[in-house]
C-alpha positions in Angstrom: 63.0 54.6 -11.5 60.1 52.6 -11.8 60.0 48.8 -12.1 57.3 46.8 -14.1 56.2 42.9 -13.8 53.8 41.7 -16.2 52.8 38.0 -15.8 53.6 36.3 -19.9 50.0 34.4 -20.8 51.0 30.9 -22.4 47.6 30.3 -23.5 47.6 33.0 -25.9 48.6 32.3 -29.8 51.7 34.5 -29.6 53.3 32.9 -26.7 55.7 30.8 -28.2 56.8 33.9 -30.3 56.4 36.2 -27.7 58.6 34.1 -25.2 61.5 33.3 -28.2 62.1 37.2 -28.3 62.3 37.2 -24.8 65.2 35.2 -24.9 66.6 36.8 -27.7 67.0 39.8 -25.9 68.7 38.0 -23.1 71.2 37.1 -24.8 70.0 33.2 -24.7 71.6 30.6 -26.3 74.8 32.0 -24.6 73.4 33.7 -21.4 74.3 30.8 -19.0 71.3 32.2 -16.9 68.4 31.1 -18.7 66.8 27.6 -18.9 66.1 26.8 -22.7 63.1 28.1 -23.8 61.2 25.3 -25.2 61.1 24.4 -21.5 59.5 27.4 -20.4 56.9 27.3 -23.0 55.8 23.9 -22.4 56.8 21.6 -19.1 57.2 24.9 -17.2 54.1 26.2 -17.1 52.1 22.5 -17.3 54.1 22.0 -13.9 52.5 25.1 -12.5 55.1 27.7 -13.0 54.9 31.3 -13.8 56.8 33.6 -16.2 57.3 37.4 -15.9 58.8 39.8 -17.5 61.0 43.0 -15.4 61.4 46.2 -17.1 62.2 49.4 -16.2 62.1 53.4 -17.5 65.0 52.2 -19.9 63.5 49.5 -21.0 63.8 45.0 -20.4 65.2 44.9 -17.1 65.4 40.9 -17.2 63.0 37.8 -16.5 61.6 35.6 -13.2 60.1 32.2 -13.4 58.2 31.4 -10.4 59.3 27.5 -9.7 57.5 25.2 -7.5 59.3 24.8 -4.4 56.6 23.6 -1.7 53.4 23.6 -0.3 52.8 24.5 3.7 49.7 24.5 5.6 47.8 24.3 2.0 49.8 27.5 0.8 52.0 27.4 -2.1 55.7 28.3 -1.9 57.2 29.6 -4.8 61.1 30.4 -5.8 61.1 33.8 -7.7 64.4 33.2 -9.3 65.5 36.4 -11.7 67.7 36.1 -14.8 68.3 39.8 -15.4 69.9 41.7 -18.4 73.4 41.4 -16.9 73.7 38.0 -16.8 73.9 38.2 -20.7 75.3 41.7 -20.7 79.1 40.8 -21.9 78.0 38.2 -24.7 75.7 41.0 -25.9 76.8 44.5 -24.9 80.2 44.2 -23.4 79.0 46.4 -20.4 77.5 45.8 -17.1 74.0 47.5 -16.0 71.4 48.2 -13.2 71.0 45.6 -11.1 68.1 46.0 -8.6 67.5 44.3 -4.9 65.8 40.7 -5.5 63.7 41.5 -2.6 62.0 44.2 -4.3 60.7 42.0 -7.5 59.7 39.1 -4.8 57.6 41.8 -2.7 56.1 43.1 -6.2 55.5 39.5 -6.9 54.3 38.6 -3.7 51.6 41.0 -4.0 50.5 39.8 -7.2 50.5 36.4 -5.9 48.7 36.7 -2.3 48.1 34.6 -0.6 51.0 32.1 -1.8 54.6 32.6 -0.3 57.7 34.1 -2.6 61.3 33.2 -1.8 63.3 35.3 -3.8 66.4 34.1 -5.8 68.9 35.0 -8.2 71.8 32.1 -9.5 74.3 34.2 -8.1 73.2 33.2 -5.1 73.4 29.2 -5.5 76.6 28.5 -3.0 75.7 24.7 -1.4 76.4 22.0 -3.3 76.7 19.3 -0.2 77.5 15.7 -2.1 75.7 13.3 -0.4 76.4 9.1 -1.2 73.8 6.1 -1.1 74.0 3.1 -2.6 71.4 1.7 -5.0 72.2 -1.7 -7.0 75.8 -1.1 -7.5 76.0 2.6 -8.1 76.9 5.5 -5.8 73.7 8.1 -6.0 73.6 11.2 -4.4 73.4 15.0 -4.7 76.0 16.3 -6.4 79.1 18.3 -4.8 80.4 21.7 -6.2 83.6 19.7 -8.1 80.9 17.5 -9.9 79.1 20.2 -11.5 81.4 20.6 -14.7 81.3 16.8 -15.2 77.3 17.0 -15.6 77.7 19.9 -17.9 79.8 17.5 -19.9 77.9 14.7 -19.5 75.0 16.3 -20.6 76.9 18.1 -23.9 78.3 14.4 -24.7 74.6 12.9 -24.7 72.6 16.0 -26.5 75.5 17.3 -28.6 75.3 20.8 -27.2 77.2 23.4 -29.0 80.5 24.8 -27.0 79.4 28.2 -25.2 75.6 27.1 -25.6 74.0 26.9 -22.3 70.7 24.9 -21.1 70.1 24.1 -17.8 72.6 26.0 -15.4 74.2 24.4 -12.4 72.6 26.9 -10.1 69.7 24.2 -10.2 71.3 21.5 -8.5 72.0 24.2 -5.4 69.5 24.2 -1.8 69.5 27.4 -2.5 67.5 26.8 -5.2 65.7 24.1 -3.9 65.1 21.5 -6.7 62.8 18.6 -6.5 65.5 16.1 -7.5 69.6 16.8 -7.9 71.2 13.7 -7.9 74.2 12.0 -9.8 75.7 8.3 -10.1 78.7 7.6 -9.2 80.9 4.3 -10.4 84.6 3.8 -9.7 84.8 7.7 -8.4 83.6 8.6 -12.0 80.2 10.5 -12.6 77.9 8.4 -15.0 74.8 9.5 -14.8 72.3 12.5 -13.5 68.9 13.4 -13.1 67.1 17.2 -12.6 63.8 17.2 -11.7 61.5 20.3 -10.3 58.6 20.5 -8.0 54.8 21.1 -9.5 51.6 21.8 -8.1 48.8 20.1 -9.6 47.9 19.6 -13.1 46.8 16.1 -13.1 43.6 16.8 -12.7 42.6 12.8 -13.8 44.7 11.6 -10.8 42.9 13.8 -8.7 39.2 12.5 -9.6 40.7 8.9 -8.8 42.0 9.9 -5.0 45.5 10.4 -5.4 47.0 13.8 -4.2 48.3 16.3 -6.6 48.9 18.8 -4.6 52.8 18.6 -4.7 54.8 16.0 -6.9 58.1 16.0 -8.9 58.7 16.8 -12.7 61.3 14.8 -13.5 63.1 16.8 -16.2 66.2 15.7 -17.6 68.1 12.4 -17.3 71.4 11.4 -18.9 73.5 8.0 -18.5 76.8 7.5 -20.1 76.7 5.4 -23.2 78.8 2.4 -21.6 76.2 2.0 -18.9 73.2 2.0 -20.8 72.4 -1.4 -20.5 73.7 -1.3 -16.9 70.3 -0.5 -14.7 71.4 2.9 -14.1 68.8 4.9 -15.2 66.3 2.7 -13.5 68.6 3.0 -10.0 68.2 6.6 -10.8 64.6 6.9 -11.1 64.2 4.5 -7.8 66.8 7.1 -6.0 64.4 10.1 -6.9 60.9 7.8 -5.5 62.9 7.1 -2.6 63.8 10.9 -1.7 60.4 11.9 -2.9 58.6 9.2 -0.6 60.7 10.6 2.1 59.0 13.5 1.9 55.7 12.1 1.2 55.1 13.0 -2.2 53.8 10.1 -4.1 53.6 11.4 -8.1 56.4 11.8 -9.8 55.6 12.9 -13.6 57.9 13.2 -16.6 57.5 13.2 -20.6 58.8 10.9 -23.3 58.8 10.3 -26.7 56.5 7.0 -27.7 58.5 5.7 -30.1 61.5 5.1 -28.3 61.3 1.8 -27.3 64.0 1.8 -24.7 62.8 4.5 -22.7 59.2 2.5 -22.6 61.3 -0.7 -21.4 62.1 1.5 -18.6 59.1 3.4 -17.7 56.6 1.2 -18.3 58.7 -2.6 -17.8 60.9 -2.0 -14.9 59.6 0.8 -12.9 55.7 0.2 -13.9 54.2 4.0 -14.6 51.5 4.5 -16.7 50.9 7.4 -19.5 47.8 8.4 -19.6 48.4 11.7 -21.4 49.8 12.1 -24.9 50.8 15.6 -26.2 51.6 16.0 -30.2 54.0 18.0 -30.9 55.4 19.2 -27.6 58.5 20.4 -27.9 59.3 23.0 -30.6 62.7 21.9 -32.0 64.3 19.5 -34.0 68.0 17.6 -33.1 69.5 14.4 -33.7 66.8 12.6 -31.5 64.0 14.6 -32.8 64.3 15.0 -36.7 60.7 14.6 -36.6 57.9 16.9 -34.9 58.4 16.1 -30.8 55.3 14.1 -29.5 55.6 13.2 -26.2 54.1 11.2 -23.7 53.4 12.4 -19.9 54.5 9.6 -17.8 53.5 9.0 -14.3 54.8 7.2 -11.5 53.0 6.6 -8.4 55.3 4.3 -6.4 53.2 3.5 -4.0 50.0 2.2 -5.7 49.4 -1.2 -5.7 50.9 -0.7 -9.8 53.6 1.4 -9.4 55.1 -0.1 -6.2 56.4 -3.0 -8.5 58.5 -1.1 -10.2 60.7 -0.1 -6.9 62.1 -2.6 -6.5 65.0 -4.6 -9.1 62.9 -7.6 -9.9 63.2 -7.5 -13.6 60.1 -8.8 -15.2 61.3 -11.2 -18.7 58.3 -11.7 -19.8 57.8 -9.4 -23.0 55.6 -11.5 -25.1 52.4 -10.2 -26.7 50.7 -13.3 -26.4 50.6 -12.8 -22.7 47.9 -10.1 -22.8 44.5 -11.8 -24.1 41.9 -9.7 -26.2 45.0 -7.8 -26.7 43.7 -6.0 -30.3 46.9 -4.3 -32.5 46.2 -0.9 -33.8 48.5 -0.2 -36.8 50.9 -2.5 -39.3 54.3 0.0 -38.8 52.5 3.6 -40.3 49.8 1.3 -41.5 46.6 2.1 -39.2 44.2 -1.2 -38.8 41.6 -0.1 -36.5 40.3 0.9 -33.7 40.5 -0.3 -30.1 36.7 -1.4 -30.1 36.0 -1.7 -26.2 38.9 -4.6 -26.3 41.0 -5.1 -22.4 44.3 -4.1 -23.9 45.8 -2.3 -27.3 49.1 -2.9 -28.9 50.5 0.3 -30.9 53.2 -0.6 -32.8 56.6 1.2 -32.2 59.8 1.2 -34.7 62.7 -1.5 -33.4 64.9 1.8 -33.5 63.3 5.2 -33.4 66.9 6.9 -33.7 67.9 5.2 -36.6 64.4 5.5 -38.5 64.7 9.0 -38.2 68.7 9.1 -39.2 67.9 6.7 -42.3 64.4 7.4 -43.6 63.2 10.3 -42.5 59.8 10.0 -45.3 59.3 6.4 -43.5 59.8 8.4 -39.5 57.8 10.7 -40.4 55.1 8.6 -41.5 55.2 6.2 -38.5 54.6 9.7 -36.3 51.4 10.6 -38.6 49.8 7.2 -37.9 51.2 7.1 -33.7 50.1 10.3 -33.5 46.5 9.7 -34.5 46.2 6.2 -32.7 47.2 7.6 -29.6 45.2 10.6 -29.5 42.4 9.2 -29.7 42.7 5.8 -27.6 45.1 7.4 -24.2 43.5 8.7 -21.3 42.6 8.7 -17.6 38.9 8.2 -18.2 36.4 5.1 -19.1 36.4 4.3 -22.5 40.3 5.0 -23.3 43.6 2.9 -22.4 46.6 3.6 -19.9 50.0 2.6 -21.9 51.6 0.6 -19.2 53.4 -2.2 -20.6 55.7 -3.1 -23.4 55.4 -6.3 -25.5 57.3 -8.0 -28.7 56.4 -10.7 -31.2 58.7 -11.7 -33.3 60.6 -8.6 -34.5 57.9 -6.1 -33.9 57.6 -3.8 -31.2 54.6 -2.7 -28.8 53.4 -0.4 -26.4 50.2 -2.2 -24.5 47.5 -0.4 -23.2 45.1 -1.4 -20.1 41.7 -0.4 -20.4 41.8 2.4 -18.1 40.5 1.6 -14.1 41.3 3.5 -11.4 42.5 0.5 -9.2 45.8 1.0 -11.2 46.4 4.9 -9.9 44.8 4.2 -5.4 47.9 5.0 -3.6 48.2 3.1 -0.3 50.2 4.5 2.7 51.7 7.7 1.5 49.9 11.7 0.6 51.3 15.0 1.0 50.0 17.0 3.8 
């Protein structure tokens, strides 16, 4: 019988499509295999992953990402991990069928690849889950043990509403086996309360590149939940320092995420207490609507270098009260709620205004969210970037009742690391 892996092109028009009936077949949302989707067709591949399709004589065999996992002596290590047709075969056929050797798709793949390394994987094979403890502020973070995993899952359905028997990102992630970038979870009173899932990625920040600071691996911090009663606790912040302290340990020094602009409680974090910059801004980005996203999905990409002279600050717990708008001078504001004023005209720092409550905009007036996402949308398009000329959103301001992201007029003293590279 003859196997077949085709590399899937997400640059071409059909990829979204082509990808969607992909998982169909699989037997996603129910195939507790699969990563969602909208993931693969958009943070995957901008982190530097690959997808392929397996088939066979009688057709789909099943699908491999290629993940990130390291890079050694300038050669990139991939983790071919394999979701195959029987991973979904009860929910969708009620039978069980072929199953080949995963070394065989990571020699085929290894070929393909030369001269980067393959270590093949399927999440059958996920089987250490070693909980490890470490105290940051007054929360237990770690990586997660075996009997922790089903409080995640439920942690996770509680925050995004998931649908019973509706999977997104499986447990085999958080294994060594798999090898994620970051697997931890936070720990009060023996109760879990918060997690974070982050991948490895090679490259891709080109801008950061031009400026000095190496790319060559970093973390894509993925997914993040905190239980409702801590949310005003510092946990997600102790969680974010937890993942630049592991990361420094193993001297990466970018960690890169996305968020949505308008939520001005995720800025307070990101750009307030830990002190990354965005210098990217994708419309758009994520092809689904929920109760957080009732609008089209823009999305910042958010990056953290802890150990530039900028990002460093954010480290450590000295929280910074300051939130005034008066504080930044020449500071010049772009729009009046979905009301755009003007441009930035060469000025040392922006304001964009952001609703009070993005979550309840959309909830209550979805004509007046979708209105403020037109005018954000176009004002930060055109004024975010790492190059002369546009602004790095790294701050957060208030005056009065309104609510600002602040740009810096971008320099590349903001991005020098100092003391740490990946070699």
């Amino acid at each position: 019988m003859s196997l077949r892996i085709d590399f899937l092109d997400p640059t071409t028009p059909t990829w979204p499509a082509e990808l969607a009936s992909l998982w169909a077949d699989l037997g996603a949302p129910h195939n507790p295999d699969l990563l969602p989707d909208y993931f693969v067709q958009t943070t995957f591949v901008r982190m530097g992953g690959r997808a392929l399709r397996i088939a066979d004589d009688d057709g789909l065999y099943g699908v491999a990402l290629l993940f990130p996992r390291d890079v050694e002596g300038g050669r990139r290590v991939y983790t071919l991990r394999v979701s195959d047709l029987e991973s979904g075969a009860e929910v969708r056929y009620g039978q069980r069928i072929r199953r080949y050797d995963n070394s065989v798709c990571a020699e085929r793949v290894g070929h393909m690849l030369r001269p980067y390394a393959i270590i093949p994987y399927r999440p059958s094979d996920a089987r250490t889950y070693a909980a490890t403890h470490r105290q940051f502020d007054v929360f237990d973070i770690g990586a997660p043990g075996a009997e922790e995993l089903p409080s995640i899952r439920a942690l996770r359905a509680a925050i995004w509403g998931t649908a019973p028997g509706v999977h997104q990102y499986p447990s085999d992630l958080y294994s060594a086996e798999f090898g994620p970038g970051t697997a931890l979870v936070a720990r009060t009173v023996g109760t879990l309360a918060g997690f974070l899932l982050g991948f490895y990625r090679f490259a891709g920040l080109d801008e950061l590149e031009r400026v000095g600071v190496d790319t060559a691996l970093g973390i894509e911090s993925q997914m993040m939940g905190v239980a409702h009663n801590l949310r005003r606790a510092g946990l997600a912040a102790a969680l974010k320092r937890a993942q630049a302290t592991a990361a420094l340990d193993r001297g990466i020094g970018v960690i890169h995420w996305t968020a949505d602009p308008l939520q001005f409680p995720n800025a307070t974090l990101n750009f307030h207490k830990l002190r990354a910059v965005a210098g990217e801004f994708y419309p758009a980005f994520y092809p689904f609507q929920n109760e957080l996203n009732r609008v089209h999905a823009s999305r910042f990409g958010i990056t953290w270098l802890p150990t530039s002279a900028w990002g460093s600050v954010g480290r450590a717990d000295r929280p910074r009260e300051d939130r005034h708008l008066a504080r930044f001078p020449g500071c010049v504001i772009l729009n009046h709620g979905s009301q755009i004023l003007t441009d930035s005209r060469g000025a040392p720092h922006i304001a964009v205004e952001i609703p009070v409550d993005w979550t309840a905009l959309q909830r209550d007036d979805l004509a007046a969210a979708t209105a403020w996402r037109a005018a954000t949308d176009t004002i930060l398009a055109e004024a975010v970037g790492f190059a002369s000329g546009r602004y790095l959103i790294a701050d957060v301001a208030m005056a009065g009742e309104r609510h600002y992201l602040v740009g810096h007029a971008f320099t590349p003293e903001m991005l020098v690391p100092h003391g740490y590279g990946h070699g």
